[in-house]
LOZAKE-424280 format. One record per residue (C-alpha): residue number from 1; residue in three letters; z, y, x. Coordinates in pm, 1 decimal. Last residue first. Layout:
<rs>
num residu zz yy xx
NUM ALA Z Y X
...
</rs>
This chain:
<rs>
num residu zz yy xx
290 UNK 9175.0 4768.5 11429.1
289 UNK 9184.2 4390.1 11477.6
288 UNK 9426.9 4346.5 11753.9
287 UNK 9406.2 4077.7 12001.3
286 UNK 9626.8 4238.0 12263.5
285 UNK 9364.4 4444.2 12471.8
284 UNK 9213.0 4535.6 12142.9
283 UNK 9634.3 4720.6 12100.5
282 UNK 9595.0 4928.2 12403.1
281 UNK 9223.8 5112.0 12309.8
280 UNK 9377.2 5402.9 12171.1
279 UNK 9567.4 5492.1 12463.0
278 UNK 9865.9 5735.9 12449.7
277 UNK 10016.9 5958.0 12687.2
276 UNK 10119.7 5901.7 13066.6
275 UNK 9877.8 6034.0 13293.3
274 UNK 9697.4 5660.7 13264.8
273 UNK 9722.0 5667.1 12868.4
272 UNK 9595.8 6004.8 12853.4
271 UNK 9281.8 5851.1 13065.8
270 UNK 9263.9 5619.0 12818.7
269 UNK 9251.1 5825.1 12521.0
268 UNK 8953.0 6035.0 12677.9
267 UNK 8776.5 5709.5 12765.2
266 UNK 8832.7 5619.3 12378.3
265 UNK 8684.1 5922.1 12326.5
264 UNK 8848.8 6233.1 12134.6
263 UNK 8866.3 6377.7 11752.4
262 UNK 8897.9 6054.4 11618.8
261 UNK 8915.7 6165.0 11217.6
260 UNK 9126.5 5900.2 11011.6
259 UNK 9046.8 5943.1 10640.7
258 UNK 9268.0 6112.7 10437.2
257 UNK 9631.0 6143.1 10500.2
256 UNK 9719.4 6226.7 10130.0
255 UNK 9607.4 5875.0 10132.0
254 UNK 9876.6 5684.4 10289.6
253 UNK 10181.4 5752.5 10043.5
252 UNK 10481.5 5645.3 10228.2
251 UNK 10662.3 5298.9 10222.2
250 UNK 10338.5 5106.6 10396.1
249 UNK 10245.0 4787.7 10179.6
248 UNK 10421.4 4455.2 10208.7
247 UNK 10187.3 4078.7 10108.6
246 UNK 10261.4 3983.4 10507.6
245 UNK 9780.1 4055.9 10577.7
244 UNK 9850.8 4383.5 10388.1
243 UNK 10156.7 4494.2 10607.4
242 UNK 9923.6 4392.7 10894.8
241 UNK 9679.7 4584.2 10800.6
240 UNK 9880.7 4949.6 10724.3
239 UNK 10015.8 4867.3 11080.8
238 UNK 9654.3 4873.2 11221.5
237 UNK 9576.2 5195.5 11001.3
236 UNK 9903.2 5360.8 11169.4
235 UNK 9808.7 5224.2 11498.6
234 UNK 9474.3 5432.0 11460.5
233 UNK 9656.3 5731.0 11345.9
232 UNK 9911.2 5750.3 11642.3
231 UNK 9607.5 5657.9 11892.2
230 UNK 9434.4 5966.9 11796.3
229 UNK 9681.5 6204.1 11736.6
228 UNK 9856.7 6131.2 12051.2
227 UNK 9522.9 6180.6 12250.1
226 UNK 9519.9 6512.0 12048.2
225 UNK 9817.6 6605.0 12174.8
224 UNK 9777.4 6483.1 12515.3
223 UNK 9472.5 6777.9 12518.2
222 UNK 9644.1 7005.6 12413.6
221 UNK 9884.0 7015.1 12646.6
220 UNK 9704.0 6992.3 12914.0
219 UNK 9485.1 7309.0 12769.7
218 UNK 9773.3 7532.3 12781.8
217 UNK 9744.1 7722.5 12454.7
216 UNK 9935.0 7568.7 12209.9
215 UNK 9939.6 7598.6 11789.8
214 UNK 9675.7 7386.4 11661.7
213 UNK 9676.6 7064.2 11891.1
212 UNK 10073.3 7130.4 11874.0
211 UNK 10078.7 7133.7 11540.9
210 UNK 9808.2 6808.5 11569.4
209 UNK 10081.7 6647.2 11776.0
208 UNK 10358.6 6679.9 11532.5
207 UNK 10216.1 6595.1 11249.1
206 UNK 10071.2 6302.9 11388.2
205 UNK 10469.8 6173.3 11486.3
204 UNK 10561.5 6259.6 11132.1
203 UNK 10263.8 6013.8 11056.0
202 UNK 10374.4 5765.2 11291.7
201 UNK 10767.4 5737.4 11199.0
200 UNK 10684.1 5683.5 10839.1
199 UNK 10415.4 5418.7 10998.4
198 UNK 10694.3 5245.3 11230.0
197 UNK 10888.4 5220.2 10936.4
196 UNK 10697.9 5037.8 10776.7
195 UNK 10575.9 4816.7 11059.0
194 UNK 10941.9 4746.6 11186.7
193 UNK 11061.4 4665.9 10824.0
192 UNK 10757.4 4398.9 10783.6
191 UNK 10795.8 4255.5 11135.7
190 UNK 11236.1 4216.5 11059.5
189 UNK 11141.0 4030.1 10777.3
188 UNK 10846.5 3821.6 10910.8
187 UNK 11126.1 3685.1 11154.3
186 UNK 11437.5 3817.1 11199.0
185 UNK 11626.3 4113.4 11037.1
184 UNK 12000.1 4233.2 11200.9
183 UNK 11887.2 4514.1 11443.8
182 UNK 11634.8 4655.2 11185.3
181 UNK 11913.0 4709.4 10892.9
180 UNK 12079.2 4857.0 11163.0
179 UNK 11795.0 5120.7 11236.3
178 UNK 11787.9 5151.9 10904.0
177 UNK 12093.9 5280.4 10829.9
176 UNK 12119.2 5547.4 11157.3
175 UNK 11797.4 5661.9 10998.5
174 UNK 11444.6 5635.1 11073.6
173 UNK 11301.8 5905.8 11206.0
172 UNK 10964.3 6052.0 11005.5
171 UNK 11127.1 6423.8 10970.7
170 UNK 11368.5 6523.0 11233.7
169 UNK 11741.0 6429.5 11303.8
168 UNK 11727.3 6130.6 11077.5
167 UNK 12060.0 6107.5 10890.4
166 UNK 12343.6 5881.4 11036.8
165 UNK 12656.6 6139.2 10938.6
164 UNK 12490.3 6450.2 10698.5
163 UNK 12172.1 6553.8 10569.9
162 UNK 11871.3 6379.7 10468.1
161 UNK 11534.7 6547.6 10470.9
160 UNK 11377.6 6735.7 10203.3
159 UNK 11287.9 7038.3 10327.5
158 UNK 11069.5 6879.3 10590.2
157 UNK 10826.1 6735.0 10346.6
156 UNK 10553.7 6566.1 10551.5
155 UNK 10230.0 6551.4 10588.4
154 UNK 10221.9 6933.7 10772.1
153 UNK 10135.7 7240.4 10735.2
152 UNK 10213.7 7488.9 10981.3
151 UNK 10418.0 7841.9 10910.5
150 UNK 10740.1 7678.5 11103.1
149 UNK 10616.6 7376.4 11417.1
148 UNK 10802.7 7633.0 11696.1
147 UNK 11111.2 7544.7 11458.0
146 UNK 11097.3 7222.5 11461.6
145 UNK 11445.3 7128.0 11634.6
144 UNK 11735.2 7421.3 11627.6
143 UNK 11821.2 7633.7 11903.8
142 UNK 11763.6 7635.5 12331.2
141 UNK 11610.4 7283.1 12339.1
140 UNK 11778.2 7112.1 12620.4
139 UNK 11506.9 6950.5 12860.0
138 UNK 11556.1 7307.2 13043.1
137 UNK 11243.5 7496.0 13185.7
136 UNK 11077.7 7560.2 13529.8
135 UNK 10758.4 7548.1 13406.8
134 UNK 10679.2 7181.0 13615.7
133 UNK 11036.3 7119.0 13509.4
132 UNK 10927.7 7131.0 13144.2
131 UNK 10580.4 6983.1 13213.5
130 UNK 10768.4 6684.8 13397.9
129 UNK 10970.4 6581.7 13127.1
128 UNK 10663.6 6570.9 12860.0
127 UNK 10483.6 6303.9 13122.0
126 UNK 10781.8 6088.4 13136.1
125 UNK 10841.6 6082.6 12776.2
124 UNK 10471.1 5994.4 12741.8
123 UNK 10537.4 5692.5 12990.0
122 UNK 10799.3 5592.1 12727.0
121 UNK 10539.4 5668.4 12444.4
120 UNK 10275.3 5416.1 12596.5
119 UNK 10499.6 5182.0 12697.6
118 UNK 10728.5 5097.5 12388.6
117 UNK 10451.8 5129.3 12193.3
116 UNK 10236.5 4840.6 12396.7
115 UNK 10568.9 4657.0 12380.8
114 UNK 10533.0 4677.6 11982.0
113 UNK 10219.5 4632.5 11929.4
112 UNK 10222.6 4306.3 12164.8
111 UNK 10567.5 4151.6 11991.2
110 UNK 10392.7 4258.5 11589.3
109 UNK 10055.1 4051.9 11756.3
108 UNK 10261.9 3760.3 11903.4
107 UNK 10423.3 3710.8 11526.1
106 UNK 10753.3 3534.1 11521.5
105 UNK 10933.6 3835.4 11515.3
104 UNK 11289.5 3918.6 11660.0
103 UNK 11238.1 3895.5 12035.6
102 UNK 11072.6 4225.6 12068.4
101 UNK 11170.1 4407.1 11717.3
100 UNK 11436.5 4608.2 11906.7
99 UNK 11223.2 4703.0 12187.4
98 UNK 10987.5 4856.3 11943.2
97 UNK 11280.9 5063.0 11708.6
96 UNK 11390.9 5183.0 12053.6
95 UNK 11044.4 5282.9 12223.1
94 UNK 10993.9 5485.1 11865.6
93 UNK 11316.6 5613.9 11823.2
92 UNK 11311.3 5817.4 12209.0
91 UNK 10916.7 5885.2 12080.7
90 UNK 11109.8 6136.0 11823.5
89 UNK 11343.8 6293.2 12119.9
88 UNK 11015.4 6339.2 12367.4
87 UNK 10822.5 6500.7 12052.9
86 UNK 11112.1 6760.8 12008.9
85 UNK 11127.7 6873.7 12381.8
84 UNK 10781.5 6857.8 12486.9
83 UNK 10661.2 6989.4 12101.6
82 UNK 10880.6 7268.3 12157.4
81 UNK 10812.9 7401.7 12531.1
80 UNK 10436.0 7360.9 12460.9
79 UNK 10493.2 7531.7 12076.4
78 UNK 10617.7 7839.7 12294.4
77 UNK 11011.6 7948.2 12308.3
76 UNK 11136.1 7821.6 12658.2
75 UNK 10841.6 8019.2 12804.8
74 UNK 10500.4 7822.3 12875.7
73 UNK 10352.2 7897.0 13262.4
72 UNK 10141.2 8177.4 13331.7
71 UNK 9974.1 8022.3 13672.3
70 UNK 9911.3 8323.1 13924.2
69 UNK 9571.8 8432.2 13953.9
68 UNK 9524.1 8792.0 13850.4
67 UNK 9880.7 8852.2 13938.0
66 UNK 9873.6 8693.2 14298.5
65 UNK 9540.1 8855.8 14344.3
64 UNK 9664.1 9170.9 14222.2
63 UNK 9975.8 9145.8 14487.5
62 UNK 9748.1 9050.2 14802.4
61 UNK 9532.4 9353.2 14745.7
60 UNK 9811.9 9566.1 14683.5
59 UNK 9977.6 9412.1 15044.5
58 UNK 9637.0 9424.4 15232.2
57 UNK 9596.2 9827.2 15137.3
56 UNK 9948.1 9858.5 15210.4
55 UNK 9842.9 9715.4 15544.8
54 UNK 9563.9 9858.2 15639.7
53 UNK 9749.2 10192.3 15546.7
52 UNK 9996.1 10164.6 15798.2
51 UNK 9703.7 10092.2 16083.3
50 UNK 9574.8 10377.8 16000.5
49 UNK 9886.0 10608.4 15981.9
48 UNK 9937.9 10471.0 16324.6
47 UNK 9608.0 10520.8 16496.7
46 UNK 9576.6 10905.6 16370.9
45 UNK 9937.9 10974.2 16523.1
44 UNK 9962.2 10939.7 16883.5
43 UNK 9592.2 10864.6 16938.8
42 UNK 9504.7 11180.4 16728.5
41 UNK 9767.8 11400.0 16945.0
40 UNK 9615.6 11345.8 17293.0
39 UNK 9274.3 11393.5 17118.0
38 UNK 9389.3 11759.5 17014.2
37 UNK 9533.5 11796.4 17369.7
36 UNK 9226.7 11687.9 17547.1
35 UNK 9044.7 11955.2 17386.4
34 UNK 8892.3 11878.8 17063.6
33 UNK 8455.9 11913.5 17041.7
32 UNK 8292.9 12218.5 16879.1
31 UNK 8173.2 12361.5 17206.0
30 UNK 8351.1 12716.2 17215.7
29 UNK 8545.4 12647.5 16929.8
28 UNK 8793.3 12425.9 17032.5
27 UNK 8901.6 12540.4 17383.3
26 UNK 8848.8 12349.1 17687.1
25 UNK 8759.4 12593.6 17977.6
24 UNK 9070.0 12842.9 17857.0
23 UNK 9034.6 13157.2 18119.1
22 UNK 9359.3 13346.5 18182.8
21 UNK 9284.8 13716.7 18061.1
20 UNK 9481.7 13926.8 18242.3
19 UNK 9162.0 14183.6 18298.7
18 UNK 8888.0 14136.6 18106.1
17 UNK 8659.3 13873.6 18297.3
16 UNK 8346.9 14014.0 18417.3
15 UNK 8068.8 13856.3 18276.4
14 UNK 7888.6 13528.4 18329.5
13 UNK 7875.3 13410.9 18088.0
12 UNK 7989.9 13051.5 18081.6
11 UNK 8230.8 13050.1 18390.7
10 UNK 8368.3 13402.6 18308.7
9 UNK 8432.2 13655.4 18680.7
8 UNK 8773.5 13734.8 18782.0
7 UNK 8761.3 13457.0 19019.5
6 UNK 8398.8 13617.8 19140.6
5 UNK 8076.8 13422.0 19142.4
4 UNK 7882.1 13280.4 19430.5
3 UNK 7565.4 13369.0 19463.7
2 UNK 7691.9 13661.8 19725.7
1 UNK 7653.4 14027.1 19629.0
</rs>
């Protein structure tokens, strides 16, 4: 016999091959690795499915990142969206009631108090505006006014309130009556009726911020509110002053108030001031005595 093997003869052991048995070089099982068909069919389909699942694994991990960290804005029906809506109508009175009294007095500090009113709650009004469209939500209240304020105590007795042609639309607002009585006053008479009811207007005013203090969640919010509070309460005390200093006394009941409590910095009123709410400091600026 010749080294060299027979046709018929296996390549690995070298035995006879039975007879009509084609010889497979590269089947699975002799060596443990895939033929080159198995690999032919992992590169048509393995690389595919993986790359399909890379990306549903980036799109679920892109969708609870956008849901973990998305802003949750307000709804229509949260204290924010209510105290925007309904505080922006009651400072509408206030800038009016100030502007009116411009002109009227003879007193320089009565003109300054009231322009630095005017200012502070127009720029307020401004502010309030741009949280509803920053939450995509109307200016229009969707039913009646106060009610994201119901369950929370307040100064003021909102069951009381006039009804009826020229009655205030919310507790604190002067009424259609008043505000004409204001229109036709001059000197110390039209300073006395702007201070008192400036104060009425005030305290309904600190109501209304220290509900929303209580009762909101976006910390923005909150804070303006309490900014409000603060500067609300220390005009109220200047007002209460000058009434004293023109022999007239505030029309509501002052001490069921209590003391004034400044729950924030004059730094933290100013910047309110600066993103459009109050600033407790505005009146020392105009020779005020608080």
């Amino acid at each position: 016999m010749t080294d060299e093997q027979s046709p018929d003869t296996d390549p690995e052991t070298g035995e006879p091959a039975a007879s009509g048995a084609a010889v497979q070089p590269d089947q699975p099982g002799r060596s443990g690795r895939p033929g080159p068909g198995e690999r032919g069919r992992w590169q048509s389909f393995g690389a595919p499915v993986l790359a399909v699942a890379s990306v549903i694994a980036l799109v679920l991990g892109t969708l609870v990142g956008w849901v973990a960290f998305a802003p949750h804005h307000p709804g229509t029906h949260s204290a924010e969206a209510g105290f925007a809506r309904d505080m922006s109508e009651h400072h509408l009175q206030a800038v009016e009631m100030s502007l009116l009294v411009l002109g009227r007095s003879d007193s320089a500090d009565v003109d300054t108090l009231a322009y630095d009113i005017a200012s502070a709650q127009a720029n307020q009004i401004g502010q309030m505006e741009a949280w509803l469209r920053s939450w995509g939500l109307p200016t229009a209240r969707p039913g009646a006014r106060m009610t994201w304020m119901e369950g929370h105590e307040t100064h003021a007795d909102h069951g009381d309130m006039e009804m009826g042609p020229g009655a205030p639309k919310m507790p604190g607002m002067a009424s259609a009556e008043e505000m004409q009585q204001l229109r036709d006053a001059e000197g110390e008479e039209a300073e006395i009726l702007f201070l008192q009811l400036m104060i009425t207007h005030h305290i309904s005013g600190v109501d209304m911020a220290q509900a929303a203090v209580d009762l909101a969640d976006d910390p923005e919010v909150v804070r303006i509110a309490q900014a409000m509070v603060n500067a609300q309460q220390s005009e109220i005390d200047l007002m209460t002053d000058m009434l004293a200093d023109r022999d007239a006394e505030p029309r509501e009941d002052l001490t069921e108030m209590g003391p004034h409590e400044d729950h924030g910095s004059d730094e933290d009123a100013a910047t309110a001031t600066d993103d459009g709410a109050a600033d407790d400091d505005a009146h020392d600026d105009g020779g005020h005595d608080h």
